[in-house]
DOTOR-599602 format. One record per residue (C-alpha): z, x, y. Coordinates in steps of 0.001 Angstrom, whole numbers, padded with zeros to 6 digits, always signed. Layout:
N
ZXY...
END
This chain:
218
-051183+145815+051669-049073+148261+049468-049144+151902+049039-047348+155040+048384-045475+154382+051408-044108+150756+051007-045485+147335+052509-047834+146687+055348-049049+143591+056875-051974+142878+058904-052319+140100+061620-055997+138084+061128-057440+140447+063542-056572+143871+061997-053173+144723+064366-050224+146183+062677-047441+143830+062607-045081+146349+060332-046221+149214+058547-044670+150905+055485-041395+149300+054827-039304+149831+051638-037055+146585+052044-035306+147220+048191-034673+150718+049070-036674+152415+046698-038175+155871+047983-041768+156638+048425-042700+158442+045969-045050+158483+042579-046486+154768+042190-043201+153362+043362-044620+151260+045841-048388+151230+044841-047882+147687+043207-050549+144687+044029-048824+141616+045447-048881+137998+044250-048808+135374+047461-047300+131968+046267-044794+129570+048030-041814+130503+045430-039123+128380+047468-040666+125338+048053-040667+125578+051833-044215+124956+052323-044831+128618+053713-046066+131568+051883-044269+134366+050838-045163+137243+048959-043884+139280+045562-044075+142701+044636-042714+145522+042150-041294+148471+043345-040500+150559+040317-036944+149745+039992-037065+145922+041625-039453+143120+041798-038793+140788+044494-039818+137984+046381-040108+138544+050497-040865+136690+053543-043494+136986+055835-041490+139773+057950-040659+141573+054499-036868+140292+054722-035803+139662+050973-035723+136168+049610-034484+137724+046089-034350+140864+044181-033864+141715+041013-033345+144604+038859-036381+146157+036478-037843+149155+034291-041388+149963+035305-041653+153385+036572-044674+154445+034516-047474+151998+036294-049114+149750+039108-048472+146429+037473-048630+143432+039530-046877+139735+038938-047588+136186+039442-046023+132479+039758-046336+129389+038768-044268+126089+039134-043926+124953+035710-041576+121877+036389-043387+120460+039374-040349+120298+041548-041354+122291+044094-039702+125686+043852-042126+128522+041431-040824+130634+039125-042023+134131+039240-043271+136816+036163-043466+140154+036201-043563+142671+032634-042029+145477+033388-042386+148405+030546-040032+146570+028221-039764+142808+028623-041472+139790+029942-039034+137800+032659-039674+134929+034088-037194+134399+037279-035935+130835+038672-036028+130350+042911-032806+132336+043300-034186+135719+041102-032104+135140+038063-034255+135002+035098-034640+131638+033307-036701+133298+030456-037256+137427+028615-039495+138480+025871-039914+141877+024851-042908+143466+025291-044527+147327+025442-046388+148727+027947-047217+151967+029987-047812+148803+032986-050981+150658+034018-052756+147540+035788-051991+144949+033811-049676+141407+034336-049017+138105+032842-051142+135105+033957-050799+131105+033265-053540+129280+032121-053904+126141+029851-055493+128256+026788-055610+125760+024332-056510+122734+026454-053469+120376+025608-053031+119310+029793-049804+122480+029726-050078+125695+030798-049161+128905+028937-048334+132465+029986-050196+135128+028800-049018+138840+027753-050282+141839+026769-048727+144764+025257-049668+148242+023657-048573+151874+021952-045697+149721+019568-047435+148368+016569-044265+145689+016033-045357+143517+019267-048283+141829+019350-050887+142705+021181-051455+139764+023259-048878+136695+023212-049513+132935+024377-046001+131623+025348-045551+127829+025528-042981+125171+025844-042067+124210+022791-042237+120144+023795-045619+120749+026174-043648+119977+028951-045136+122414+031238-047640+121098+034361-051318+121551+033443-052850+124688+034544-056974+125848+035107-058005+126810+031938-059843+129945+033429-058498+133379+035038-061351+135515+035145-060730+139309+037566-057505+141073+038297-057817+139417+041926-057865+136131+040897-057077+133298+043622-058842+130129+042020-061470+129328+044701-063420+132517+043241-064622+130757+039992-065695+127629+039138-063459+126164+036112-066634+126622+033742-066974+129807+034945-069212+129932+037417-068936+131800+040958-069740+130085+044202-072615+131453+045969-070444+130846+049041-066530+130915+048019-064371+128681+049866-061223+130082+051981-058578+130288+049447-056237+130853+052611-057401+127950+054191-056771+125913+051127-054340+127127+048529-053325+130111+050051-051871+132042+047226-053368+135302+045454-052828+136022+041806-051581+132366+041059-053160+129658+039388-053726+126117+040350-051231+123366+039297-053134+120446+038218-050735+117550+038015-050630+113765+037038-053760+114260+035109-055572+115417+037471-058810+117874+038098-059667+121254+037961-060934+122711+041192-062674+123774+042709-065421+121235+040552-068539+122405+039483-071952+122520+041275-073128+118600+040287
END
């Protein structure tokens, strides 16, 4: 959870196991800390860890909060959240987050492989991966506003297709891929995405050709 007041975590039955804690430093105050997280294994570990903005920083953290990575950004204004994806398929997931001014896309040790300008109060918005255009490679997405010389929405790709195949579908700001069906339809009984995937504002990696999931009812 996140909240004026930093980062808490919950154990499975509801206990505390910290409360609060402002790991980059950052005070609570305004929105600094009300930023939604993105769950993804960034390091290639096989373990979970979690991302977050908070105002001046967007890093990557452990279970117990310790920092994998930080680094530096300008997004005082908003609530924006992030996401990952491991574009190469070797293991380790590169994390996005638009801050007011640009689009950065990080490597596993926080330095950023990628940056795009872009404009934006950040109210609630971030930049997802899908495959838009259905050629088996994903794209990110990105929207901007208030500067009419940046487009309004952007569809980034490699410019060789090179990228591992994404869903084609991201469909509520909570996304987690076991909540919709590819063609858009919602399970009348959702599998555990922590049982399964266990990420949170990520998509699914699809690789050597194979299917979206979770399938379609028939």
């Amino acid at each position: 959870m996140t909240s004026s007041f930093g980062i808490t975590v919950l154990e499975h039955d509801g206990t505390i196991k910290y409360q609060d804690v402002r790991p980059t430093g950052d005070p609570a105050e305004g929105l600094n800390w009300v930023r939604p997280a993105t769950v993804h294994d960034f390091d290639g570990d096989g373990r979970a860890e979690f991302a977050s903005s908070s105002a001046s920083h967007y890093a990557v953290y452990e279970g117990d909060a310790s920092i994998v990575w930080s680094a530096n950004i300008s997004d005082a204004s908003g609530i924006a959240a992030g996401t990952a994806f491991d574009f190469l398929g070797d293991g380790v997931a590169e994390a996005m987050y638009a801050d007011e001014h640009t689009l950065f896309v990080f490597d596993g040790d926080g330095e950023p492989l990628f940056a795009t300008p872009r404009t934006s109060v950040t109210l609630t918005e971030y930049p997802v991966v899908a495959d838009v255009d259905n050629d088996g490679s994903a794209e990110i997405l990105l929207v901007s506003n208030y500067d009419p010389n940046v487009p309004t929405v952007q569809a980034i790709r490699d410019a060789d297709d090179r990228w591992i195949q994404a869903r084609r579908i991201w469909n509520q700001h909570t996304y987690h891929v076991t909540n919709v069906r590819e063609d858009g339809t919602i399970p009348q009984f959702e599998p555990p995405h922590h049982e399964l995937l266990n990420t949170f504002r990520t998509n699914a990696q699809i690789e050597n050709g194979g299917l979206c999931h979770p399938a379609p009812q028939g």
